[in-house]
C-alpha positions in Angstrom: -21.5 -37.4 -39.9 -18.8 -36.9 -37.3 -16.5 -34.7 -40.0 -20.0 -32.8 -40.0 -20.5 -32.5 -36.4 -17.0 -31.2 -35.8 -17.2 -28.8 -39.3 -20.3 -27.4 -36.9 -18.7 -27.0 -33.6 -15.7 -25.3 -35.2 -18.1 -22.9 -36.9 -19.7 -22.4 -33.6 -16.5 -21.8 -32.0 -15.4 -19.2 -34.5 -19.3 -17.8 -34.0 -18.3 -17.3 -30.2 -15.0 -15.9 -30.7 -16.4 -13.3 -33.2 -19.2 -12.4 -30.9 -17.0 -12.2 -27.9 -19.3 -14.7 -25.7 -16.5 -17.1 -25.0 -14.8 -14.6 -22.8 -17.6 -14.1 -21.0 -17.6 -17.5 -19.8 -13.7 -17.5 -19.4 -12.1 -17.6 -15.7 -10.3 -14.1 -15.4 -6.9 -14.3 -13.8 -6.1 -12.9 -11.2 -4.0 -9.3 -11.2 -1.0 -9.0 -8.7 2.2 -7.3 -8.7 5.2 -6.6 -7.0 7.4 -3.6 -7.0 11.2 -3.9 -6.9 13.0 -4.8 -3.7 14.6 -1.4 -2.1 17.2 -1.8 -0.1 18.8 -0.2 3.0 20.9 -0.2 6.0 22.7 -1.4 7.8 20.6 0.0 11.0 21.9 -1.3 13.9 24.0 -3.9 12.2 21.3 -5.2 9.9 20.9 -4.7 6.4 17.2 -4.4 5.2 14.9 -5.1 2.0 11.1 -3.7 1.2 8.7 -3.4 -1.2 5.2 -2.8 -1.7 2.4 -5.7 -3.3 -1.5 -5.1 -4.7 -3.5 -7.5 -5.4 -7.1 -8.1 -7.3 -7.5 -11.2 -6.1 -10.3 -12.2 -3.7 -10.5 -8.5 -2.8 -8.6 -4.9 -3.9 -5.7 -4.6 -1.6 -1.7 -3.0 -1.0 0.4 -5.1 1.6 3.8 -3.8 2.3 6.6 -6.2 3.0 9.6 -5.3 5.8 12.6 -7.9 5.4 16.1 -8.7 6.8 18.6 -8.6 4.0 19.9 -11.6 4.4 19.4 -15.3 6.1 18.4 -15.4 10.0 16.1 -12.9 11.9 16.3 -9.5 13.6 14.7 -10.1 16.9 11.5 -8.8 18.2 10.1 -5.5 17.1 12.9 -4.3 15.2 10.0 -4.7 11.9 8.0 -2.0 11.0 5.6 -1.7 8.5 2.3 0.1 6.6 0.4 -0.5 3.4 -1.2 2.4 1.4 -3.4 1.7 -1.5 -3.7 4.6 -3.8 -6.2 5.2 -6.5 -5.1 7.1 -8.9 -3.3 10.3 -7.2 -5.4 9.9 -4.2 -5.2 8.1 -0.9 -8.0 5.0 -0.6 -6.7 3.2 2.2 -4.1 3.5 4.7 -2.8 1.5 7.9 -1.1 2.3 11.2 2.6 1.0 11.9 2.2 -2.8 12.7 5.6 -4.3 14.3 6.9 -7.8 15.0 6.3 -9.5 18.0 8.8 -12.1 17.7 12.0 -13.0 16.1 11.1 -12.6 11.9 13.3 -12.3 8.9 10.4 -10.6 7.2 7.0 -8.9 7.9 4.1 -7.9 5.7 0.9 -6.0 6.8 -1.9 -5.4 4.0 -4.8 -2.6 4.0 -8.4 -3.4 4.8 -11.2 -2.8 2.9 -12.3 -3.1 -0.8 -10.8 0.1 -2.4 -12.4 2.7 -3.7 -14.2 2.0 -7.0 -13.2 1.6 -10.4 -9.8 2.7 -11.5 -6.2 2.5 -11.7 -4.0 1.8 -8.5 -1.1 1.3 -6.7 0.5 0.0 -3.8 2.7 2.3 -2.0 3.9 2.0 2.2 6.8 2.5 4.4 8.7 0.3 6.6 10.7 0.8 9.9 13.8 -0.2 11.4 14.8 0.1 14.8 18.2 1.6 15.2 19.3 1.9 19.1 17.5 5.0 20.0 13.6 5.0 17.8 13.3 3.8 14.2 13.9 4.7 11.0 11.5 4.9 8.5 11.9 4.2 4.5 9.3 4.1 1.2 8.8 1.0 -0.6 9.3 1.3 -4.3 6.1 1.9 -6.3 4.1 -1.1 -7.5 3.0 -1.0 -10.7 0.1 -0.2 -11.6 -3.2 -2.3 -11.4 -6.2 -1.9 -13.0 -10.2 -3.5 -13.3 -7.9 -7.3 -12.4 -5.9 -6.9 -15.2 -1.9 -5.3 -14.9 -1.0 -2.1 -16.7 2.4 -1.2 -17.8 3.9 1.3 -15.5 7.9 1.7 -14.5 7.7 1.4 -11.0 10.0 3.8 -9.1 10.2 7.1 -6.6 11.2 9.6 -9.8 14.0 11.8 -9.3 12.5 14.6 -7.3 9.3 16.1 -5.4 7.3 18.1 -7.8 7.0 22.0 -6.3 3.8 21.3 -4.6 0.9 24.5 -5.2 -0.2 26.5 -2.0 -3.8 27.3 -0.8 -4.1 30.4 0.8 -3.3 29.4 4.3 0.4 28.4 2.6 -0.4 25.0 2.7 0.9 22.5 0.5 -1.4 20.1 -1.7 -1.0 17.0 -3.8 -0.4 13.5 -3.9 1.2 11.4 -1.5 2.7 9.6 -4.6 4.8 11.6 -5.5 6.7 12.2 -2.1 9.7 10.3 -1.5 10.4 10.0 1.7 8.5 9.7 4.7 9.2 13.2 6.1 8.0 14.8 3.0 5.2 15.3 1.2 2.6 17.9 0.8 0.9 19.5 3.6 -1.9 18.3 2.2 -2.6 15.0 0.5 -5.3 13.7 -1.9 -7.8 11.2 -0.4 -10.9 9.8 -1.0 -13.6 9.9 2.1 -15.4 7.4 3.2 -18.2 8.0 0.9 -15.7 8.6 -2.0 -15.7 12.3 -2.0 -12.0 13.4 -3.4 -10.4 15.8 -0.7 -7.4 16.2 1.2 -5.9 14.8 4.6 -3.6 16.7 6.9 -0.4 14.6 6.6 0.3 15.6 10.3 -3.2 14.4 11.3 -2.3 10.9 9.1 0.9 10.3 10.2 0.1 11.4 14.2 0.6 7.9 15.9 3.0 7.1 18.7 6.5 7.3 17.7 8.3 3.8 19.9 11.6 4.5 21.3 12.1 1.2 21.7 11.1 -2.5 20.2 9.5 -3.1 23.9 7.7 -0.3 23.2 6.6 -1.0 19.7 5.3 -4.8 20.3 3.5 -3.0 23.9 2.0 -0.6 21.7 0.8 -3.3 18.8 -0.9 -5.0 21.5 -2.8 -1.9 22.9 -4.1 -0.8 19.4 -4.6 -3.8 17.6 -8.1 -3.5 15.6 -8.3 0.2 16.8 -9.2 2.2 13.8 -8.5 5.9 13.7 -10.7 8.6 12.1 -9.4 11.8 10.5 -10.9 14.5 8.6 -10.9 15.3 4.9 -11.0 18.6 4.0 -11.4 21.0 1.0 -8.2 22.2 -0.6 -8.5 25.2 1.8 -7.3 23.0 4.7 -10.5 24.4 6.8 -13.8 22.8 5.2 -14.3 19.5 6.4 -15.8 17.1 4.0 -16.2 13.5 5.2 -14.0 11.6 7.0 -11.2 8.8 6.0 -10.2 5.9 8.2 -6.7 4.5 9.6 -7.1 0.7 9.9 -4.8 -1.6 12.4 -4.5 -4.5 10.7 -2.7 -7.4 11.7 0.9 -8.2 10.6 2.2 -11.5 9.1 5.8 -12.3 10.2 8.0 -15.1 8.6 10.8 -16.4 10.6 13.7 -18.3 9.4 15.5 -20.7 11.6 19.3 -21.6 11.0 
């Protein structure tokens, strides 16, 4: 009888795994991924490290990791850092700078929010550095890409140059914020969802208008004053004139590791 019972529960088995029922009541892992380290510097005697994390975890987010190259910490506000979580080509979230308030040897700040819908994405931010006189500012690596919790393969990487971005007929650049590689450029205009999920375009001036610290007084002063402050821009048509929802610019607090000697 028991070479019976077990003849049945290996049929039934094979029944399930034919069907494609067992799955169904199978834990699905978790998706997360890392891009590369970059590295950079020195800036002001430091040498620095980023890179850019998503996660499909608890939630659909990009964090964006600032780091000293190295063992001990930078002090106070010399980190920078924001996330960007991309769908496809198009914008879905996006943070202000956050910058350290203390010593650190490395900072990370994530988006907010649960993305936008079902569909490929990636994570994709830039970090700062302070360097004597203001900060300089530096892309993560791509992440690769993640999709519906599970990983798809993608080469992470910036590419080897800006595509020549189309014009509206104000002159305006359009396209995706992807495909920049460094923080200075970019289209004039860059794909994003609203809100409400509408695809359109933000002003990369109007995204990228936030106080520009001279100093890391300044920049912890400044973290203080906005923290939780969210920013609304508008999204527009490609024209650059017709408004067509809004998107958000999230504060969100940073995490800072410090390593002591």
């Amino acid at each position: 009888m028991a070479s019976v019972r077990r003849a049945h529960a290996r049929a039934g088995l094979i029944g399930l795994l034919a069907a494609g029922l067992l799955g169904a009541f199978t834990p699905q892992a978790a998706a997360a991924a890392y891009s590369p380290w970059g590295y950079y510097g020195p800036v002001k005697g430091y040498k620095y490290k980023n890179r850019a994390y998503i996660s499909d975890s608890s939630r659909l987010y990009a964090s964006t990791t600032a780091a000293r190259n190295g063992s001990g910490n930078v002090p106070a506000g010399y980190l920078g850092a924001l996330a960007r979580l991309y769908k496809g080509s198009k914008l879905c979230a996006s943070n202000g700078y956050s910058y350290t308030s203390g010593p650190a040897n490395s900072f990370s700040v994530p988006t907010l929010g649960k993305g936008c819908g079902a569909g490929t994405y990636h994570s994709y931010g830039v970090t700062k550095a302070y360097n004597g006189n203001g900060y300089n500012a530096v892309y993560t690596l791509k992440s690769p890409s993640l999709s519906h919790r599970s990983l798809a393969p993608a080469t992470p990487g910036r590419g080897a140059a800006e595509p020549a971005w189309p014009r509206n007929a104000k002159g305006e650049t359009y396209g995706s914020g992807l495909d920049a590689r460094t923080p200075d450029g970019g289209p004039d205009l860059i794909e994003a969802y609203t809100t409400d999920g509408k695809a359109g375009f933000v002003r990369r001036a109007e995204l990228e208008d936030e106080p520009a610290p001279a100093s890391p007084r300044e920049a912890i002063a400044l973290q203080s004053k906005r923290a939780g402050e969210d920013r609304r821009i508008a999204v527009y048509d490609r024209d650059g004139t017709t408004a067509i929802g809004t998107f958000v610019i999230t504060h969100a607090p940073g995490r800072a590791s410090a390593r002591h000697r």
